[in-house]
C-alpha positions in Angstrom: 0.0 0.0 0.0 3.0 2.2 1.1 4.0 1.8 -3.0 1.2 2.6 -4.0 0.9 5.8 -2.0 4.4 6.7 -3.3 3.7 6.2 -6.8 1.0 8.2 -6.8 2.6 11.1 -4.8 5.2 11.2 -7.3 3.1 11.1 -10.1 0.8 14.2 -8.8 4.2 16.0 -8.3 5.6 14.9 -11.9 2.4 16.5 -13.1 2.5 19.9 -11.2 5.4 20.3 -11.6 5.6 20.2 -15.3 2.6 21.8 -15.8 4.0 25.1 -13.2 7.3 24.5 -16.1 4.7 24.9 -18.7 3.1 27.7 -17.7 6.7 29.6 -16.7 7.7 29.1 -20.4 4.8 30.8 -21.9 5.4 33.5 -24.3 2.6 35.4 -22.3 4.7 35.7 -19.4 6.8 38.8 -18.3 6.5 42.0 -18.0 5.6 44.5 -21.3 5.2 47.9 -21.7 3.2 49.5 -23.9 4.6 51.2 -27.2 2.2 54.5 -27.3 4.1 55.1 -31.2 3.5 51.9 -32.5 -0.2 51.8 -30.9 -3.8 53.0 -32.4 -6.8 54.1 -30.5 -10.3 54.6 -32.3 -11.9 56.5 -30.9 -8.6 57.8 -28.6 -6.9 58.7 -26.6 -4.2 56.5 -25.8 -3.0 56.6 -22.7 0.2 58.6 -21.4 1.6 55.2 -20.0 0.6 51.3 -19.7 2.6 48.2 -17.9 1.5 44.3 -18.4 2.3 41.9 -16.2 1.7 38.5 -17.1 2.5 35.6 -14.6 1.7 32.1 -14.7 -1.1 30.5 -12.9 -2.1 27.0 -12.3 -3.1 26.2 -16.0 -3.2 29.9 -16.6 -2.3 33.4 -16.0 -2.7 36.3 -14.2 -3.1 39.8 -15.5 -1.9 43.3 -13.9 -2.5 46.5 -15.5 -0.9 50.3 -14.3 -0.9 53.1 -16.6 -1.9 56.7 -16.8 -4.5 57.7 -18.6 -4.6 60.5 -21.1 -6.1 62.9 -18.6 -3.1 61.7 -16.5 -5.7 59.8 -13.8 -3.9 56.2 -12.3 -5.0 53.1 -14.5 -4.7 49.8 -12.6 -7.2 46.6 -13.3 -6.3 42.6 -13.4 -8.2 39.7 -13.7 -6.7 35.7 -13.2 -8.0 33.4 -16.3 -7.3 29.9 -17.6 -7.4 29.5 -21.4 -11.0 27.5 -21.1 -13.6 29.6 -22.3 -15.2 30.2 -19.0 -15.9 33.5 -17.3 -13.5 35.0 -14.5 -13.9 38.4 -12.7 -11.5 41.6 -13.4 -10.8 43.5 -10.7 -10.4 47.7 -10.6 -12.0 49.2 -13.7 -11.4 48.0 -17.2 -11.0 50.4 -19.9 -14.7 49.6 -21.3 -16.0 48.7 -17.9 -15.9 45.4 -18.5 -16.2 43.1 -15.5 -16.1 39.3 -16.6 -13.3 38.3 -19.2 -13.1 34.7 -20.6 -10.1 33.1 -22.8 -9.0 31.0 -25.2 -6.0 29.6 -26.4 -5.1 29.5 -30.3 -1.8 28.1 -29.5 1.1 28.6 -28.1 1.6 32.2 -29.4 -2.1 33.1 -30.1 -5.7 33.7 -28.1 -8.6 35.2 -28.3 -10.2 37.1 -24.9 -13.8 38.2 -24.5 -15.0 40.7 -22.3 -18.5 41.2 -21.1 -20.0 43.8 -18.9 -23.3 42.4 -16.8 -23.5 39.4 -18.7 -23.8 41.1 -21.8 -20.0 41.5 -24.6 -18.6 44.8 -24.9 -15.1 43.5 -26.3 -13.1 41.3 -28.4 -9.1 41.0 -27.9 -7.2 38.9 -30.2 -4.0 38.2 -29.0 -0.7 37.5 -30.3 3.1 37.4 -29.0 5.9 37.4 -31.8 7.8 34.3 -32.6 11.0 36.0 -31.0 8.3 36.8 -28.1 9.1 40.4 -28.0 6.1 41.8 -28.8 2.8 41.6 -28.2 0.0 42.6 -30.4 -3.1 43.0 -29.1 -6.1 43.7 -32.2 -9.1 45.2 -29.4 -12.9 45.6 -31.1 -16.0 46.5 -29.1 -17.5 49.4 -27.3 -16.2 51.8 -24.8 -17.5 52.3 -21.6 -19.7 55.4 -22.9 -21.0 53.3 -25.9 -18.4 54.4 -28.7 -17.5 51.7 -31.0 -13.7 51.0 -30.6 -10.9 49.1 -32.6 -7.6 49.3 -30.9 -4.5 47.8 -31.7 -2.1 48.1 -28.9 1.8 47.2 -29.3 3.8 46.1 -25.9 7.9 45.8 -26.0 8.5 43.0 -23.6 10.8 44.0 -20.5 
């Protein structure tokens, strides 16, 4: 029984432990700042300043955004996701005021997030980190938090 026990200890641990290895490796991962030059916003403004953190997550990631706004007020939201379609909670306040976000993943470089606001989809980000993993592009459609229709494409430099 003792065996047993062991071998199945081991095997739990193989598994986390490969899967935390996973998740470390991700492209996603790090620390990226946002290249305000390289970046559009319809209907604007961009903001003055934005840093994404990205850090793995049991079988997903977690999110940290802090910026200034154009009218120089503090920018700071997050939200914790795995890549399985299902809805998770984002905390502070989103750009559009969204408040649920849900993801999925293309592959290893690629995935799509929607964002929904009282059940209902305000947003649409398509994802995508460079094969060097530099740079993230992120291709934003929806609505902004007065209504607007929006298409962003932000650029982040990784750190």
């Amino acid at each position: 029984m003792k065996r047993i026990l062991k071998f199945v200890v081991i095997a739990v641990l193989a598994v986390v432990g490969f899967s935390m290895v996973n998740a470390q490796a991700s492209p996603l991962v790090g620390v990226w700042k946002l290249n305000v030059e390289k970046s559009k916003y319809d209907p604007g403004p961009a903001p003055k300043s934005m840093t994404r953190t990205v850090a793995a997550e049991a079988n997903g990631v977690k999110y940290t955004f802090e910026g200034v706004a154009a009218d120089g007020t503090a920018i700071t939201w997050g939200f914790s996701a795995k890549f399985d379609g299902k809805d998770y909670p984002i905390t502070g306040t989103s750009p559009n005021g969204a408040d649920m976000i849900s993801a999925k993943r293309v592959d290893a470089h690629h995935y799509v997030a929607t964002l929904k606001k009282g059940g209902k989809v305000v947003g649409t980000s398509k994802v995508a980190v460079s094969a060097d993993g530099k740079v993230t592009t992120v291709d934003a459609t929806g609505t902004t938090a007065s209504g607007a229709k929006s298409h962003d494409v932000q650029v982040y430099d990784k750190q």
